[in-house]
LODOBA-272042 format. One record per residue (C-alpha): y, x, z. Coordinates in nm, 4 decimals. Each point is the difference from the previous one (the first is absolute). Layout:
<rs>
        Y        X        Z
        Y        X        Z
...
</rs>
This chain:
<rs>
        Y        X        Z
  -2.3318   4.0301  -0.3606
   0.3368  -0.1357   0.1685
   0.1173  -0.3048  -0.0894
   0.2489  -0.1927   0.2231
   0.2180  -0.2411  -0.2486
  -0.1550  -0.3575   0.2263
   0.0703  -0.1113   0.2929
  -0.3652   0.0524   0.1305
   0.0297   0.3544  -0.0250
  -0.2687   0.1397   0.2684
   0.1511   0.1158   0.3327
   0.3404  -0.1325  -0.1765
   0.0213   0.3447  -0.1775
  -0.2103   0.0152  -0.2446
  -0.3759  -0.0314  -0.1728
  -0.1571   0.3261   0.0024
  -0.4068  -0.0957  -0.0429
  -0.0150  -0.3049  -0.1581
   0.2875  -0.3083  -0.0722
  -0.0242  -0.2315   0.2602
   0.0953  -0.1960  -0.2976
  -0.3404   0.1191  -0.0977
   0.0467   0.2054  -0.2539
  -0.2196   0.4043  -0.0131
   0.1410   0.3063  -0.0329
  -0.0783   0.0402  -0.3513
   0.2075  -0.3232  -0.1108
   0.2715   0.0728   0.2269
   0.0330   0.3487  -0.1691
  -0.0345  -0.1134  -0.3863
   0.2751  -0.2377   0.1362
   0.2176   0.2825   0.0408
  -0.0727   0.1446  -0.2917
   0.0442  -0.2800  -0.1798
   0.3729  -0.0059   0.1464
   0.0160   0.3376  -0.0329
  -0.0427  -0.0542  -0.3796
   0.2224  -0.2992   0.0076
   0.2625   0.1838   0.1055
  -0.0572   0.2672  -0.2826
   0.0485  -0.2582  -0.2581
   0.2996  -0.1181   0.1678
   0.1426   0.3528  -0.0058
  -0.0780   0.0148  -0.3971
   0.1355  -0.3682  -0.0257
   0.3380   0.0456   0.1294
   0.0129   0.3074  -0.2516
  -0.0546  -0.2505  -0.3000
   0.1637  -0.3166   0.1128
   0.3450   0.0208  -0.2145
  -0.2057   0.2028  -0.2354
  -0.1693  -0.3071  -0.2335
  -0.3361   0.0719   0.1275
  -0.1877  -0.2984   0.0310
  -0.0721   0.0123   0.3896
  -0.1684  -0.3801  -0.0044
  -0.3649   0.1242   0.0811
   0.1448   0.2449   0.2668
   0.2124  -0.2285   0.2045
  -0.2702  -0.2772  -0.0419
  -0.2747   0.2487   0.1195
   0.1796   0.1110   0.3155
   0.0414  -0.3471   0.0718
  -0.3446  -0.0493   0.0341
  -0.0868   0.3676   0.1135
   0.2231  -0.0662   0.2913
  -0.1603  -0.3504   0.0678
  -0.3672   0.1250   0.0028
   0.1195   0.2580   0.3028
   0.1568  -0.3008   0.2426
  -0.2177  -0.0695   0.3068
  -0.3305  -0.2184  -0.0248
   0.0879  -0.0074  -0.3993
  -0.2584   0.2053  -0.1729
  -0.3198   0.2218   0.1960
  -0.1877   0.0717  -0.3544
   0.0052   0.4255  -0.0508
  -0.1213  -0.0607  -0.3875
   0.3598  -0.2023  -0.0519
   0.2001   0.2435   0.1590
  -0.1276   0.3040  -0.1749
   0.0421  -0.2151  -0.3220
   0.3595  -0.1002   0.0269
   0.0634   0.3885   0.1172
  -0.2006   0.0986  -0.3549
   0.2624  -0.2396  -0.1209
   0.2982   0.1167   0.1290
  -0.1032   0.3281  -0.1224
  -0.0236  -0.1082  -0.3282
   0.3078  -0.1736  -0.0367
   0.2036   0.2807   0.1656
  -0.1622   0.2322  -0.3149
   0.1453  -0.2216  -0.1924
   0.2895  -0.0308   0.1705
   0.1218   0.3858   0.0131
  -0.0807   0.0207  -0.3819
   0.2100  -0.2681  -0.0912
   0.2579   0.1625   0.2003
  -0.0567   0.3405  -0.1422
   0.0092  -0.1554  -0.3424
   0.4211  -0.1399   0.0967
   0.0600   0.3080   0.1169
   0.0017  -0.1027   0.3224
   0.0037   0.3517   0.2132
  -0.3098  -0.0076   0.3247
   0.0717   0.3183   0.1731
  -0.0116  -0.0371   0.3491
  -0.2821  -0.2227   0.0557
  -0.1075  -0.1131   0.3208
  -0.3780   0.0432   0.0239
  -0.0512  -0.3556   0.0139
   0.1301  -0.0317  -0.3658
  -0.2052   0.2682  -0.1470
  -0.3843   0.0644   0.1567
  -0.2577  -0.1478  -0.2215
  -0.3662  -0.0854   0.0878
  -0.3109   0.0708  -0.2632
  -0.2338  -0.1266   0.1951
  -0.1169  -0.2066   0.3044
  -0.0673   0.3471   0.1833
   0.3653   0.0799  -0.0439
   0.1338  -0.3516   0.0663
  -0.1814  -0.0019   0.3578
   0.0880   0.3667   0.0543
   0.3601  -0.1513  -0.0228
  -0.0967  -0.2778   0.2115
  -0.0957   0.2364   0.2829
   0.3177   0.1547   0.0133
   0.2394  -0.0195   0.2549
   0.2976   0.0626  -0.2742
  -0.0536  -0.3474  -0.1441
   0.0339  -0.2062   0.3142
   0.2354  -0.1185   0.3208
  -0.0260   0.3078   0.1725
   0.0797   0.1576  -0.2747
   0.3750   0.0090   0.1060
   0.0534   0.1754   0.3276
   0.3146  -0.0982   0.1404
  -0.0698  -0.3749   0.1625
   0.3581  -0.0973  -0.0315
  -0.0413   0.0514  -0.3633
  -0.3480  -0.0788  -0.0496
   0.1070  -0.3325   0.1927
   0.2455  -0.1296  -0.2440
  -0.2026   0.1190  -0.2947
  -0.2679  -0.2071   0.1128
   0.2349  -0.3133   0.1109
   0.0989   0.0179  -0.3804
  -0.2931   0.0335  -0.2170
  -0.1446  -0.2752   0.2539
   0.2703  -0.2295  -0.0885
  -0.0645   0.0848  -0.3550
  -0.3360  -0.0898   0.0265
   0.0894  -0.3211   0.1206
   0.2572  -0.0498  -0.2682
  -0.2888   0.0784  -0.2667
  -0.2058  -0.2538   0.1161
   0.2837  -0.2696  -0.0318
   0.1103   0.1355  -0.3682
  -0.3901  -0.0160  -0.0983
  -0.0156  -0.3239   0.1073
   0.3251  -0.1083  -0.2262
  -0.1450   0.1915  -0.2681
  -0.2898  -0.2067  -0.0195
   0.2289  -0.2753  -0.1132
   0.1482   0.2089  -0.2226
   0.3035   0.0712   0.2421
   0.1446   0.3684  -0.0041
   0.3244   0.1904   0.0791
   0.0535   0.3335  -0.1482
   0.2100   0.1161   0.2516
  -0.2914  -0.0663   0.2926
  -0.2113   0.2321  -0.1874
   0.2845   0.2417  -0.0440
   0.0398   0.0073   0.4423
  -0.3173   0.0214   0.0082
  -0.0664   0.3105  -0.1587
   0.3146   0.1690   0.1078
  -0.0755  -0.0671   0.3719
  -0.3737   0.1175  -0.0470
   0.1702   0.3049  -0.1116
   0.2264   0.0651   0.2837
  -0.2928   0.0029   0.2043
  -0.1084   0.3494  -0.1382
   0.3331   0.0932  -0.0505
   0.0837   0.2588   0.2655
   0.3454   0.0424  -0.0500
   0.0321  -0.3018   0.1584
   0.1268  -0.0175   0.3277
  -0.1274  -0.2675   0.2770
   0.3729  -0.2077  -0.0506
  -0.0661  -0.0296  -0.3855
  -0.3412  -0.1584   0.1026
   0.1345  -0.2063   0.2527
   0.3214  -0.0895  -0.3166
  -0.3328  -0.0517  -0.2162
  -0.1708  -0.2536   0.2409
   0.2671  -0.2263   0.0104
  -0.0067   0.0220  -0.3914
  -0.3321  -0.1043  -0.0022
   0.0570  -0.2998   0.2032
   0.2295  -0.1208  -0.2645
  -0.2509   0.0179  -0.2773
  -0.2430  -0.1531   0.2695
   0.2391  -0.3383  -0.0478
   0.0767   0.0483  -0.3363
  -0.4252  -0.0173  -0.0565
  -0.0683  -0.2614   0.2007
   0.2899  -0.2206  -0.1806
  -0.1942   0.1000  -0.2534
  -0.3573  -0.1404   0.0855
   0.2118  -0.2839   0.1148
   0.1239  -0.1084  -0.3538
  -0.3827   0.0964  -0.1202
  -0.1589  -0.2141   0.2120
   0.2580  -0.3143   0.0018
   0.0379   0.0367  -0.3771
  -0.3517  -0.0120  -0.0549
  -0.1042  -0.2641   0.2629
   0.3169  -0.1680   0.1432
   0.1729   0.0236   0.2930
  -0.2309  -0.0605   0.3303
   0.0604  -0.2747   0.1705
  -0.0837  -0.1862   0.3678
  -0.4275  -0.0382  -0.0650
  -0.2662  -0.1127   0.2451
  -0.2868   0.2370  -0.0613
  -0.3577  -0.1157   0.0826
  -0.2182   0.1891   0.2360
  -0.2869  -0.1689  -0.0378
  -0.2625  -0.0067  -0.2984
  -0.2295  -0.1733  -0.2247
  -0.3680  -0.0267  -0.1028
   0.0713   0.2479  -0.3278
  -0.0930   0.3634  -0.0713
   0.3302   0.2077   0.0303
   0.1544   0.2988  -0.0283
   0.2418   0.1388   0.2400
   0.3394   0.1894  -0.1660
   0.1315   0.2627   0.2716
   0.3537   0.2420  -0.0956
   0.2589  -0.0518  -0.1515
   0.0234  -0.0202  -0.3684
   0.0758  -0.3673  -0.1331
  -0.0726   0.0688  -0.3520
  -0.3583   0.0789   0.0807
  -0.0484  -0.3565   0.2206
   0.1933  -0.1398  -0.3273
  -0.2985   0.1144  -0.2395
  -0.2782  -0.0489   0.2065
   0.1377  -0.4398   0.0666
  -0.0020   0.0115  -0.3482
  -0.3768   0.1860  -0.0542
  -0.1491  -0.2304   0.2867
   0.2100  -0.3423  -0.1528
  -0.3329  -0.2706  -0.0347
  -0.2506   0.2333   0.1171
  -0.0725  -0.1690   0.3887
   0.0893   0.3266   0.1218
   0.2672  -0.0403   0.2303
   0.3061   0.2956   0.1050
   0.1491   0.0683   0.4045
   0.2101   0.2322   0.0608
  -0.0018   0.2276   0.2475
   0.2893   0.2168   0.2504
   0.2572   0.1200  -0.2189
  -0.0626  -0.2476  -0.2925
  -0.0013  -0.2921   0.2000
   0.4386  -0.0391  -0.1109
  -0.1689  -0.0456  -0.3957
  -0.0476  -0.3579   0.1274
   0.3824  -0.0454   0.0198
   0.0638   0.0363  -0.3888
   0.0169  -0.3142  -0.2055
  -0.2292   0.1519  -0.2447
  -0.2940   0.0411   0.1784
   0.0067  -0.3119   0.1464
  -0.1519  -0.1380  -0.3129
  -0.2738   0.0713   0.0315
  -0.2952  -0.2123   0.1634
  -0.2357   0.2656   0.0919
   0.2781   0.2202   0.1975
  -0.1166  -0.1309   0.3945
   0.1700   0.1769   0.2332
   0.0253   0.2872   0.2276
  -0.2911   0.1505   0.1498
   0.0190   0.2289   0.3371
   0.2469   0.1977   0.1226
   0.1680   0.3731  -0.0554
  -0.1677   0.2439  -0.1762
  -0.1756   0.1672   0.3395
  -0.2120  -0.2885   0.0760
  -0.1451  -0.0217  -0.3650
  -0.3758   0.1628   0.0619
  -0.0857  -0.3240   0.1918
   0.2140  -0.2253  -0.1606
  -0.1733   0.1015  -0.3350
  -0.3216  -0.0411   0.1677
   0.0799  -0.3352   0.0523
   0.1374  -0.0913  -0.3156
  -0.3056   0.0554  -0.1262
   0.1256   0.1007  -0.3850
   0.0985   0.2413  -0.2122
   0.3800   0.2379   0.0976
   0.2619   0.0989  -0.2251
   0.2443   0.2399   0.0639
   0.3161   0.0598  -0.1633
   0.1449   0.2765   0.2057
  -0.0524   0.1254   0.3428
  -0.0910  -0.0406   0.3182
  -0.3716   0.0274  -0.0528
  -0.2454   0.1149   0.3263
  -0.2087   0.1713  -0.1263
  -0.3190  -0.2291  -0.0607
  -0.3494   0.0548   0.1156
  -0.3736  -0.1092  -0.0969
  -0.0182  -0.3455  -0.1880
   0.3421  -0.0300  -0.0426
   0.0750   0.2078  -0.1840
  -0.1544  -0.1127  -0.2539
   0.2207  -0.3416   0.0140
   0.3221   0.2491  -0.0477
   0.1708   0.0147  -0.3937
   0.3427   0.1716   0.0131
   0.2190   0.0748  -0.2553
   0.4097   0.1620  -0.0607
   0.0532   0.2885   0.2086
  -0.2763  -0.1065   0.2837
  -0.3558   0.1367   0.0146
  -0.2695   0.0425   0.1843
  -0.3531   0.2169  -0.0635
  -0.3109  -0.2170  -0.0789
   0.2349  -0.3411  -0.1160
   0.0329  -0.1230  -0.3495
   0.3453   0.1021  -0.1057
   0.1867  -0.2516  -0.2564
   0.1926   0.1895  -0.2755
   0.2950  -0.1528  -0.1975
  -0.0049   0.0299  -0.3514
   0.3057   0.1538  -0.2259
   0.1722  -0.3118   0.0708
  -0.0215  -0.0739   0.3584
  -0.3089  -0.2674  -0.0190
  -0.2984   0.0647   0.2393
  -0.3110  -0.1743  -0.0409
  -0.1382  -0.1309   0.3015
  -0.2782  -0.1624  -0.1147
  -0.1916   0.2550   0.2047
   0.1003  -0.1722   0.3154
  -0.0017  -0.3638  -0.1018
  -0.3837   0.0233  -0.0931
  -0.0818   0.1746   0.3262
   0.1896  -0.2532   0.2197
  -0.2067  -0.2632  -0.1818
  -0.3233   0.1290   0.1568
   0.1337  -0.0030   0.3496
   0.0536  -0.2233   0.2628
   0.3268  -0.1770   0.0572
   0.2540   0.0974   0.2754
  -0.1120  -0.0882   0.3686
   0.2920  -0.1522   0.1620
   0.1745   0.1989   0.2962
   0.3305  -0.1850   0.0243
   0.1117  -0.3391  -0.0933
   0.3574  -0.1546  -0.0198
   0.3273   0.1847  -0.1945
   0.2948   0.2246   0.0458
   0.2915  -0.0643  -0.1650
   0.2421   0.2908  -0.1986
   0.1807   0.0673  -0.3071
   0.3280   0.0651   0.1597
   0.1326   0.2836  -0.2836
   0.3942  -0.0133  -0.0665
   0.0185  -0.2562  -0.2296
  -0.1305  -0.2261   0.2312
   0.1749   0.0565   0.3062
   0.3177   0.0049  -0.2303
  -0.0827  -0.3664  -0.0717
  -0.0226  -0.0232   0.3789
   0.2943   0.1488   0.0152
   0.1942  -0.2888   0.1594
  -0.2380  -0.0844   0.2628
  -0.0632   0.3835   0.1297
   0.3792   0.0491   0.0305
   0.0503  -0.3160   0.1660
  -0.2814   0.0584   0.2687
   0.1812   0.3464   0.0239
   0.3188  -0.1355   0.0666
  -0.0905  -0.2858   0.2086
  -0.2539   0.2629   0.2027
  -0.3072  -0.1685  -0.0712
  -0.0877   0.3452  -0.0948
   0.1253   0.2817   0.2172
  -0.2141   0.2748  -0.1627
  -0.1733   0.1293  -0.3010
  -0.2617   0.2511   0.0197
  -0.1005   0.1824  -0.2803
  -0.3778   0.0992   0.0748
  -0.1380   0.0966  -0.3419
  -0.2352   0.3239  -0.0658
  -0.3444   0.0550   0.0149
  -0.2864  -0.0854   0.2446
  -0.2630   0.2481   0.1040
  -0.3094   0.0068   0.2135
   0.1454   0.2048   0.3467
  -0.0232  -0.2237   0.2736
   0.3787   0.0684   0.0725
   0.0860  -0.2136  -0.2892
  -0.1004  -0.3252   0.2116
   0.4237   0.0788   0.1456
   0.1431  -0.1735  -0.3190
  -0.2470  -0.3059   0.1055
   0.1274  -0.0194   0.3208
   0.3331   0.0396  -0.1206
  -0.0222  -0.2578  -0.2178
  -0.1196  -0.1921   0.2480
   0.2708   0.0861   0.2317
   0.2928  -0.0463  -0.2211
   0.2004  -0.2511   0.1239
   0.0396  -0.3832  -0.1815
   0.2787   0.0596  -0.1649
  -0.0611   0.3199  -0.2022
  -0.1681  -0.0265  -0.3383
  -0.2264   0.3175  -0.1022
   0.0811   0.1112  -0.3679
  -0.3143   0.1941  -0.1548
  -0.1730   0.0670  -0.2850
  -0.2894   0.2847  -0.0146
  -0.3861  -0.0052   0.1499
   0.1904   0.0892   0.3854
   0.0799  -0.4478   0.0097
  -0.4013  -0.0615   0.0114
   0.0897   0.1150   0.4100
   0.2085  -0.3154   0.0059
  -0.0272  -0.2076  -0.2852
  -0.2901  -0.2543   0.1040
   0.1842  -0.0289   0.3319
   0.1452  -0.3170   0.1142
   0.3552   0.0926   0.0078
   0.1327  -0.3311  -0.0965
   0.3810  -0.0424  -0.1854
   0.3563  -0.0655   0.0489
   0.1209  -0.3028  -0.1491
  -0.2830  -0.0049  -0.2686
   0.0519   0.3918  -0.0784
  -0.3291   0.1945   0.1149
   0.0152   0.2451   0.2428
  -0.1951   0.2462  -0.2317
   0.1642   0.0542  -0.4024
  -0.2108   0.1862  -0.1579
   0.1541   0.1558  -0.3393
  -0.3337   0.1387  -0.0968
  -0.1752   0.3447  -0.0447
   0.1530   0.3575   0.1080
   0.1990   0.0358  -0.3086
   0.1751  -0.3665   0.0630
   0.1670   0.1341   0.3028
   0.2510   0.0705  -0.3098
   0.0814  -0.3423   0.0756
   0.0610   0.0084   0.3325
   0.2401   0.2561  -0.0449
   0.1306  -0.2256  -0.2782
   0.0611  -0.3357   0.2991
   0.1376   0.2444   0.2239
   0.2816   0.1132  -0.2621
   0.0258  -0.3781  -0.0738
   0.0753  -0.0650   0.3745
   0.2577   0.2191  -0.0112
   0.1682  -0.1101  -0.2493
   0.0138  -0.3674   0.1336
   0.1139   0.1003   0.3242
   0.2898   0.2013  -0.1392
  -0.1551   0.3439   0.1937
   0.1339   0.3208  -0.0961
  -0.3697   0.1883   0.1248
  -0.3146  -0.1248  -0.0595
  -0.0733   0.1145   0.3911
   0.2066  -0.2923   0.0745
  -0.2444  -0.1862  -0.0752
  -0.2210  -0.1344   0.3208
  -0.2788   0.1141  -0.1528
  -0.2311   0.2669   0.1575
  -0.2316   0.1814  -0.1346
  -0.3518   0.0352   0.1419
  -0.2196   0.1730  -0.2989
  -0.3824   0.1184  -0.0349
  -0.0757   0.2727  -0.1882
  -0.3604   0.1183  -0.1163
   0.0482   0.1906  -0.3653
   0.2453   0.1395  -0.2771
   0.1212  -0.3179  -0.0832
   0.1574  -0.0931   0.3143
   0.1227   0.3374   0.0029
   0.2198  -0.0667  -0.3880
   0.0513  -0.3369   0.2179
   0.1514   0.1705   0.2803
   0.2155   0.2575  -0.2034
   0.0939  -0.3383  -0.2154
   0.1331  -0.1621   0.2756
   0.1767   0.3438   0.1552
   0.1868  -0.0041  -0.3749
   0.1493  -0.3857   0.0282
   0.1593   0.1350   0.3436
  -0.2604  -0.1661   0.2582
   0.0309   0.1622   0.3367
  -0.2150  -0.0233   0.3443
  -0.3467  -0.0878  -0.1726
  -0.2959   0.0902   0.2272
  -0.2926   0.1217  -0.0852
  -0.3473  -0.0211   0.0989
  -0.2570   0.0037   0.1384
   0.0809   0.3769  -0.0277
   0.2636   0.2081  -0.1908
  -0.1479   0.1958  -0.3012
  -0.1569   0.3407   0.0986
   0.1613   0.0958  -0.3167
   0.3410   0.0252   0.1693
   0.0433   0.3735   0.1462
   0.2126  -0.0825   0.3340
   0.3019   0.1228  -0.1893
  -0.0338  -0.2172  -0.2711
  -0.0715  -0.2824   0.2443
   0.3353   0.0412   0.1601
   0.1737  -0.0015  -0.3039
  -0.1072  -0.3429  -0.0656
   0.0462  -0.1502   0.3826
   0.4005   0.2150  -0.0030
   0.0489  -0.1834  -0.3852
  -0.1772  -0.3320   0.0133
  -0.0863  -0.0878   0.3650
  -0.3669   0.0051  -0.0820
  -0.2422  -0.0450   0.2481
  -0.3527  -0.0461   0.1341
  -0.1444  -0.3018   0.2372
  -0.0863  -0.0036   0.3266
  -0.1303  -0.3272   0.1446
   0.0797  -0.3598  -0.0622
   0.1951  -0.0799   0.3159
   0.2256   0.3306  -0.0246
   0.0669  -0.0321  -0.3767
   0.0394  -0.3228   0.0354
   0.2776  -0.0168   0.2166
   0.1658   0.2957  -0.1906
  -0.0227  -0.1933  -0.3560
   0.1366  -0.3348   0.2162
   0.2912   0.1685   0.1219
</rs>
């Protein structure tokens, strides 16, 4: 195996044994395959797109295809090898539809024509070093290819979200094929990729504007929300990921049951929506990021559901307690299906919570969020005024992920360091370093907004434009905002490249840059952008102060 799209990649190079994400070599390689099938269909797709060929159940299965390979998503072999059996059938289909227009499929690229009979041939395929990273020998090349199918993954996760809600744009799946294409193409030279990059950082936007109207159509717009850390003397389930439609259907299923709903890292921003504040049996928050979860769901006692990633990989009793369901999955949980029209039943999970105990408390008290566009917009007046009057010097925009490496404790002390009139701007797992912190406010505005999960950093971009625009700048680098930004997986990457598309300059990275980036690559990015690493709180921040 090789496998080096996080941030934990082992020795910062890559996983060559086993994920430190803790994934084996067999699911890492069927994970390449599965891409490497992906991007066969994506070949075929782009063949048939203007050609009436009804491409729905390919662009929806990449979606998901792409989804199942993003870190700590899904560790289950058995479904891997069956949406690669998948893929396989629907690129069959696929070429004879195209045959049958006409369509002319000369000059194939391998990825767009093998064909597996069996499991023997399917793992024989696995175990080859044609399907994966390594696959392309030139680093400054294999770089970017990676840095965009990466960024597509983390697109496909957004866009499967939307979907969910019934939320799709045509011309998303139509990128996303033609850019999984160019990564096979190799006619292409290493300036079309780095042409194709920035490409894909537009779509990033144009997706996560997308989820945006999804999610605020279907549940409101967030708005300012204590959340309760504390619980009560119910059986419970805890909802970890990221999908809102599934923590919509399972309030509904548990509605006058006494079995009560937390949330979890990355869901803890559902608690901002008007709609789920209805009901009675939605508590609170339970715990912290997604690293800290194997004692936290210890201690919680009942029953986990995951929506998406990032599951560690549970051992022993608890795994037992695990139910997943979308694109996540684990070997030895109950996976929850949806039905032809979305619904899940998750009666499963309801009935087990019921025979265990209710949550032991580890924290008490609240935190406080729900600061998406719309509702600093209404704050508009008061944010500009402490701006102009320099109640607030600074923002820093410290969204991303959080991980387990002890060098993550930096954006803690940061935090922590940050002087009293700067407000932090986050959304993403990376504010559980700061976001119980007592960090006070300026003039009744907290020192911590938090817009929500990773994909609601669309609406920090979103302020920032807004900023401009009422202070008459002609750059968004105007701005005095820096940017301070945690990565861990492919989403922050489509993030990242998001945020390189609206013009954003000087964002650092950490704790480390990706291994990903060939030195090359990595140079084209500091010469273009001004990207850069950390070093240490004191240095950086006296160079983000000056």
């Amino acid at each position: 195996m090789f496998c080096y799209q996080c941030q934990e990649a082992a020795k910062g190079t890559g996983c060559t044994v086993a994920g430190v994400c803790g994934k084996n070599e067999e699911v890492s390689n069927l994970q390449d395959l599965l891409i490497y099938t992906i991007k066969g269909l994506s070949i075929l797709a782009n063949k048939g797109r203007d050609k009436g060929v009804d491409l729905d159940p390919v662009d929806h299965f990449i979606m998901n295809g792409l989804f199942m390979t993003i870190t700590n998503a899904n560790f289950d072999d058995q479904a891997i090898k069956a949406a690669i059996k998948e893929g396989l059938v629907l690129r069959k289909t696929l070429k004879e539809a195209l045959e049958a227009k006409g369509v002319a499929l000369t000059d194939l690229h391998d990825c767009a024509t093998w064909y597996a009979e069996s499991d023997a041939a399917l793992e024989a395929k696995a175990d080859s070093v044609v399907v994966g990273v390594l696959a392309t020998e030139n680093e400054d090349v294999r770089s970017l290819r990676e840095l965009i199918t990466y960024g597509v993954k983390g697109m496909a996760a957004y866009a499967h979200h939307a979907l969910n809600l019934g939320k799709e744009d045509k011309e998303i799946y139509a990128f996303t094929t033609k850019a999984l294409a160019a990564t096979v193409d190799n006619t292409l030279s290493a300036d079309d990729l780095v042409a194709l990059t920035l490409e894909t950082g537009k779509y990033g936007v144009n997706t996560m504007a997308l989820l945006d109207a999804a999610n605020t159509g279907a549940y409101g717009n967030p708005e300012i929300t204590e959340v309760n850390l504390g619980v009560r003397n119910n059986p419970a389930i805890l909802i970890s990921g990221h999908d809102l439609s599934d923590l919509k259907q399972l309030l509904e299923q548990t509605k006058g049951t006494g079995v009560d709903v937390y949330t979890h890292s990355e869901m803890l921003p559902a608690h901002y929506y008007p709609e789920f504040k209805k009901y009675d049996n939605f508590v609170g928050n339970y715990g912290s990021a997604w690293w800290k979860q194997k004692e936290e769901f210890a201690s919680f006692n009942g029953p986990v559901l995951f929506t998406t990633n990032c599951i560690v990989p549970p051992k022993g009793e608890q795994l037992e307690k695990i139910y997943t369901t979308g694109a996540s999955g684990y070997p030895g949980c109950t996976h929850i299906e949806a039905d032809e029209n979305g619904n899940k039943d998750f009666s499963a999970i309801i009935e087990h919570a019921k025979r265990l105990a209710p949550p032991t408390e580890i924290e008490t008290g609240s935190i406080v969020g729900g600061f998406a566009h719309a509702q600093v917009f209404a704050l508009a007046d008061k944010v500009v005024d402490a701006v102009k009057t320099g109640a607030i010097k600074k923002f820093f925009v410290m969204a991303g992920c959080d991980g387990r490496m002890k060098s993550r404790d930096y954006y803690t002390d940061f935090a922590n360091a940050l002087p009293k009139d700067t407000v932090i701007l986050t959304a993403g797992c990376a504010k559980y370093k700061y976001n119980k912190l007592p960090l006070g406010d300026i003039g009744g505005i907290p020192r911590v907004l938090d817009a929500g999960q990773c994909n609601d950093s669309y609406s920090l971009a979103v302020i920032a434009l807004k900023l401009k625009e009422v202070f008459e700048l002609n750059d968004i680098n105007e701005l005095p905002i820096a940017y301070n930004i945690a990565w861990y997986e492919q989403k922050a990457v489509i993030v990242l490249l998001a945020l390189l598309h609206l013009g954003v300059k000087n964002i650092h990275l950490g704790p480390t840059l990706p291994a990903f980036l060939s030195p090359n690559v990595a140079n084209v990015l500091v010469e273009t952008f001004g990207i850069g690493g950390i070093t240490n709180v004191d240095d950086d921040m006296k160079m983000f102060l000056q």
